[in-house]
C-alpha positions in Angstrom: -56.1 160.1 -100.0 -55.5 163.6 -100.5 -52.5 164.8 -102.7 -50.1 167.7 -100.9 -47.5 169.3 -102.7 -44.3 169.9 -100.6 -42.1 172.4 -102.9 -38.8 172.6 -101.5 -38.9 168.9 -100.1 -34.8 168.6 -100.1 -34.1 171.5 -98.4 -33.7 171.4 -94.3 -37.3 172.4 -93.8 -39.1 170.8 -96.8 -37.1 167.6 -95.8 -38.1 167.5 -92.4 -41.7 168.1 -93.5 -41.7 165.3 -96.2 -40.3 162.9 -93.3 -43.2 163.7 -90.6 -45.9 163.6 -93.5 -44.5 160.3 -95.0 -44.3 158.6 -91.5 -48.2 159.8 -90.8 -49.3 157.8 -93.8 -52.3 160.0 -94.3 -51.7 161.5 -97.7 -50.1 161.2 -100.8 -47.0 163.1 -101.1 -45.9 165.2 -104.5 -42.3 166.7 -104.9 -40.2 167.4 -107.4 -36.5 168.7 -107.8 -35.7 172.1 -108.7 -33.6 170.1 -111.4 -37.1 169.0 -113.2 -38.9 172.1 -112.3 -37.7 175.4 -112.5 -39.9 177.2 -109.5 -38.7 180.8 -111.2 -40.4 179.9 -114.1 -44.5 180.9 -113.5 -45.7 178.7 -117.1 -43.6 176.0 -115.8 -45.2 175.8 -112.5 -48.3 176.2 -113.9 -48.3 172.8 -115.9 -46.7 170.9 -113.1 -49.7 172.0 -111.0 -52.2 171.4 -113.8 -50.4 167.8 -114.4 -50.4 166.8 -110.7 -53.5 168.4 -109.4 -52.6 168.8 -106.0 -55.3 169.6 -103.2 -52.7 171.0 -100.7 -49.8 172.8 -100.6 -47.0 173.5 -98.3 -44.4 176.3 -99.7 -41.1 175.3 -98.1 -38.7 176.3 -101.1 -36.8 179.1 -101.0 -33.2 181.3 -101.0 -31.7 181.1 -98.1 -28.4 181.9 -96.5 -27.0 183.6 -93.3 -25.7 187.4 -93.2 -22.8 187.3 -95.2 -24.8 185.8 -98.1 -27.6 188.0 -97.7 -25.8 191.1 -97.6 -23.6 189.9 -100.7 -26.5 188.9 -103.2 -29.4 191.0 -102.0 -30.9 191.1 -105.4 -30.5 187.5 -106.2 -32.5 186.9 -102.5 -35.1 189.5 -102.9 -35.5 188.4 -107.0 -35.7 184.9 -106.2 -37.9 184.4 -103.1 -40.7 186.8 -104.5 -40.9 185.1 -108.1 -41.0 181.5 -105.8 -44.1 183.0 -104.0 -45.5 184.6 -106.8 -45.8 181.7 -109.3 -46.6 178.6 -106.3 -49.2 181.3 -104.7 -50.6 182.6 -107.8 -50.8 179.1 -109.7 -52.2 177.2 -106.6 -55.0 179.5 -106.7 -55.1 179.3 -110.8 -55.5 175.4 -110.5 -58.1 175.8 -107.8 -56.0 174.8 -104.5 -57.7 175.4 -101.8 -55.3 175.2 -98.5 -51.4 176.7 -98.5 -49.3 176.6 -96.2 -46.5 179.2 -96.5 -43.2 179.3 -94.5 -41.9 182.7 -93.9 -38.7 183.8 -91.2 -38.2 185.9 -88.2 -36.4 188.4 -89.9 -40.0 189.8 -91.5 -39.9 192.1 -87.7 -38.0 195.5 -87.2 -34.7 195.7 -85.9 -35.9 197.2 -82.8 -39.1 195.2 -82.6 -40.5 195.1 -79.0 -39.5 191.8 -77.5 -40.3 189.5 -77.5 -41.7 189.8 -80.9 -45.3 189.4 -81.4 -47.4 189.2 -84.5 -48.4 192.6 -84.5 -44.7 193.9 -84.6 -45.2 193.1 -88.4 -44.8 197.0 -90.7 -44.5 198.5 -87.1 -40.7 199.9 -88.2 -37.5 199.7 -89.9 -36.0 196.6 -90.9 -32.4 194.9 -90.3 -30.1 196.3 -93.0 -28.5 192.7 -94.0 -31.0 191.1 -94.7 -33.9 193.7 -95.8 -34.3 192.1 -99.3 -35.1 188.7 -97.9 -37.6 190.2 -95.4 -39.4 191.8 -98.0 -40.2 189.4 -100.1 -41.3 187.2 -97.1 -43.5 189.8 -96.0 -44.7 190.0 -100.0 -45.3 186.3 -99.4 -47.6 186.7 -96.2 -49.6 189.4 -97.9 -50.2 187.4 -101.1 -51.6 184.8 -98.8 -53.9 187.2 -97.1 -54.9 188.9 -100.2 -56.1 185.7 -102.2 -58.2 185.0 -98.6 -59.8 188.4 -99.0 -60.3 188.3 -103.0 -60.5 184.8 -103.7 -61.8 182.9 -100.0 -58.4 180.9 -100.4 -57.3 179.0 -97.0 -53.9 180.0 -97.6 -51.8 180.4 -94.1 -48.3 181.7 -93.3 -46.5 180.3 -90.5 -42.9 182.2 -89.4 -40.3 180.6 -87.4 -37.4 181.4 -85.6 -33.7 180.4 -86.0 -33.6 176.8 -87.1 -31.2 174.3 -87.0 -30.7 170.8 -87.5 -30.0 167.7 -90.2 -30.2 169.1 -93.2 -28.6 172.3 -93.0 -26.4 174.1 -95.7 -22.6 173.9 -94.1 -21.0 175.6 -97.2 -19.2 178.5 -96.4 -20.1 181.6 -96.4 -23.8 181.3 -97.3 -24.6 179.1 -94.2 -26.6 180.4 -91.2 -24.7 180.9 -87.6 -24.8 177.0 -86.4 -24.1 175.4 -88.9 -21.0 177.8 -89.3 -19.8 177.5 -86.4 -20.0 174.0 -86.2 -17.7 173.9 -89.0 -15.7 176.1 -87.7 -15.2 174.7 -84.6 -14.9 171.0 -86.0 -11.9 172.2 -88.8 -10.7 174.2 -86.3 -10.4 170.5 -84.0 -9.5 168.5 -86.5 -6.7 170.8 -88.3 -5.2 171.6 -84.9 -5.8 175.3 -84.7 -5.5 177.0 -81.4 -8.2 179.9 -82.4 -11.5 179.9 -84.4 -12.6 183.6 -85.2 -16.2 184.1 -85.0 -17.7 187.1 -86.7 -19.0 190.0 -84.1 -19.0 191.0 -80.8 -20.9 187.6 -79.9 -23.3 189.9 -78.1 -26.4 189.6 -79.7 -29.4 187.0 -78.5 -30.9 185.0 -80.9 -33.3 181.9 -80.3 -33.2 178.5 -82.3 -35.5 175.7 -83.3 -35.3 172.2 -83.8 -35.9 171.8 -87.4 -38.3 168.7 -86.7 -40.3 170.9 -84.2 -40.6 173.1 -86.6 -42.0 170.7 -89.0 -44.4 169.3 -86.4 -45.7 173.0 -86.0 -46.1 173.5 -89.7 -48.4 170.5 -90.0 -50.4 171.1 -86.8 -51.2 174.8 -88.1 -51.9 173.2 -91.4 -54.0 170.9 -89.9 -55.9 172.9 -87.9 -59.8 173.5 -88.3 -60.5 176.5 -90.9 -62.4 178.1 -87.9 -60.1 178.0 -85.5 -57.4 179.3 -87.5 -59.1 182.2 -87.8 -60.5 182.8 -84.9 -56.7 182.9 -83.6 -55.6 185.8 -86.5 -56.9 188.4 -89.1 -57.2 188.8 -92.1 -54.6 191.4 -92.3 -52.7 189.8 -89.8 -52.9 186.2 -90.5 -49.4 184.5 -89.9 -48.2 182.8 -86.3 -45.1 182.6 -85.3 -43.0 179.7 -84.1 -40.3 179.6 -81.5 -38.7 177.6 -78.9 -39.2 180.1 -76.0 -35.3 180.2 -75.4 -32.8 183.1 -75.8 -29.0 182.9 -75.7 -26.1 184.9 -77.2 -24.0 184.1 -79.6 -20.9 183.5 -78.0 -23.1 181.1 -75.4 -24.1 179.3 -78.2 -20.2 179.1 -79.4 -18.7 177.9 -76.2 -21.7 175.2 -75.9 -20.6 174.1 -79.6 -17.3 174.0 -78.6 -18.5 171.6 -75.7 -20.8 169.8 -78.3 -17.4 169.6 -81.2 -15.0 168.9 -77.9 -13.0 171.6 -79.0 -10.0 172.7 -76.3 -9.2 175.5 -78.6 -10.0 179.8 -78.0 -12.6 181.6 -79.4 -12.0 185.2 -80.5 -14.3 187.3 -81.5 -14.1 189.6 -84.6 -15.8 193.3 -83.5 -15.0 194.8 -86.8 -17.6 192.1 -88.6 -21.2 193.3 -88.7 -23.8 191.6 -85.5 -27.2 192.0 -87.0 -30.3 192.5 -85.0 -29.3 192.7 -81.4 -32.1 190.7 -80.1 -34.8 188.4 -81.6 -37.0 186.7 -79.7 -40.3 185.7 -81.3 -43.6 185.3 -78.8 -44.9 181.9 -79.6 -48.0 182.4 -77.4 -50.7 181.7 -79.9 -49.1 178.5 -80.9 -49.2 177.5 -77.9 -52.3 178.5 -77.1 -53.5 176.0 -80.0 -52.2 173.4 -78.4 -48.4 173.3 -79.8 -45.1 173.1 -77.9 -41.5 172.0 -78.9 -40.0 169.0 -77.8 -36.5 169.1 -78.8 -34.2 171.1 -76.4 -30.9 173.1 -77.9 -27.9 171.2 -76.3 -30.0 167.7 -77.4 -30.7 169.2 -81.0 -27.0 170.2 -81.7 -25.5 167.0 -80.7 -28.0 165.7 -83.3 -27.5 167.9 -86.2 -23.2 167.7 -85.4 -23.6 163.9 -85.4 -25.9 164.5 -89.2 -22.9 166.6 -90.2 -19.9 164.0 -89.3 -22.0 161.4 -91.2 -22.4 163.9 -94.4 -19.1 165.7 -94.5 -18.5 164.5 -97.9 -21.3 166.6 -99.0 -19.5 169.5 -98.7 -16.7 171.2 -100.4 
């Protein structure tokens, strides 16, 4: 059995990865808690990967947090992601790991980006102000892969999904991303009685979501797939492939079908004078699907899912 290290296995994504390896029964999984292993610390990383000697590896850990956390700590999100990529790339290649699998984000695309957004958008203009740090050092991380293909003749791949949602997900306030949000928004809002949940923005903007297990099914297909074939399908200066769901709706859609998901009978007002972000991303999945990929889980089935995780878990969060 072949041994694959899945760093970040308790977060949404690394979780959801774990599961679908685990259930295949094909390899032997290695993870470790950010408690035992500090993954900012490049010597420390360096002997878990010597100690383990893993042949795979699939880079789901990172800093993460919706736009009111990444325009608050944009050092601690730029700082932390790059040294994550910089000491599980660099090691994996010191210990002589051949295949990596690195999980990047949407937001890596210009503002304006021509939609919807294919690969080759990548560098092609300016970035979304509140979340620029983060960007960068997921960029960083797709052009370390690329660059230890060209130096070293790595197999190292970068996959970059869209909006995800789904068990798992960080519900804290205010680092969380927009569903899980507003489902806790909504839900307080229901259970305390309010008449009103206030939703940052004009509610205008689109944005597209994915099923955190599709997600998961699409990392390991692409990780999975044939070493030719990969790249056939990209270059080597333009190697990652995106991962969407294909569908588009606006905020405030997406608030009034929560509020239909919650059962809330309460108004929704919308707060202009908060920021929006990028006033459309939609990512072309087109060569994923061309692979032989495609999603499974559709929105309004997925967020009756992850509310129904959330009830069960509410004591997880303060």
């Amino acid at each position: 059995m072949k041994k694959v290290w899945v760093a970040g296995h308790n977060g949404m994504v690394g979780s959801s990865i774990y599961r679908n390896l685990k259930a295949s029964g094909l390899v032997k999984i290695i993870t470790i808690s950010k408690s035992r292993l500090n993954l900012l610390d490049q010597n420390a990383v360096l002997r878990f990967l010597k100690e383990k000697k893993p042949d795979e590896v699939i880079l789901a850990a990172a800093k993460v947090g919706g736009i009111h956390a990444n325009n608050s700590y944009p050092a601690n999100f730029i700082f932390e992601n790059l040294q994550i990529e910089l000491n599980i790339i660099h090691c994996s290649h010191l210990c002589d790991v051949q295949k990596l699998l690195f999980l990047g984000s949407s937001c890596i695309y210009p503002r304006d980006a021509v939609q919807p957004i294919c690969e080759k958008e990548l560098l092609s203009g300016k970035l979304e102000k509140t979340n620029e740090p983060y960007a960068i050092a997921k960029i960083a991380g797709i052009k370390m892969c690329e660059s230890y293909n060209r130096q070293y003749n790595r197999d190292y791949r970068s996959l970059m999904p869209t909006n995800l949602y789904g068990p798992g997900d960080n519900f804290n306030f205010p680092n969380s991303h927009v569903i899980p949000a507003l489902i806790r928004k909504i839900h307080e809002a229901k259970i305390n009685n309010k008449k009103q949940v206030v939703i940052w923005g004009s509610g205008k903007p689109l944005r597209e979501f994915l099923y955190v297990d599709d997600l998961a099914r699409a990392s390991l297909f692409i990780h999975n797939l044939d070493e030719k074939v990969y790249k056939l399908a990209t270059d080597d200066m333009l190697s990652h492939i995106n991962v969407g769901s294909g569908d588009e709706l606006s905020i405030k859609q997406l608030a009034h079908l929560l509020k239909i998901t919650v059962n809330y009978d309460g108004d929704l007002f919308f707060d202009i004078n908060q920021p929006d972000g990028t006033p459309r991303k939609l990512l072309d999945s087109s060569k994923l699907i061309s692979l032989g990929w495609k999603r499974s889980v559709e929105l309004e089935i997925g967020l009756k899912w992850t509310y129904s995780w959330f009830l069960k878990n509410l004591h997880k969060f303060n």
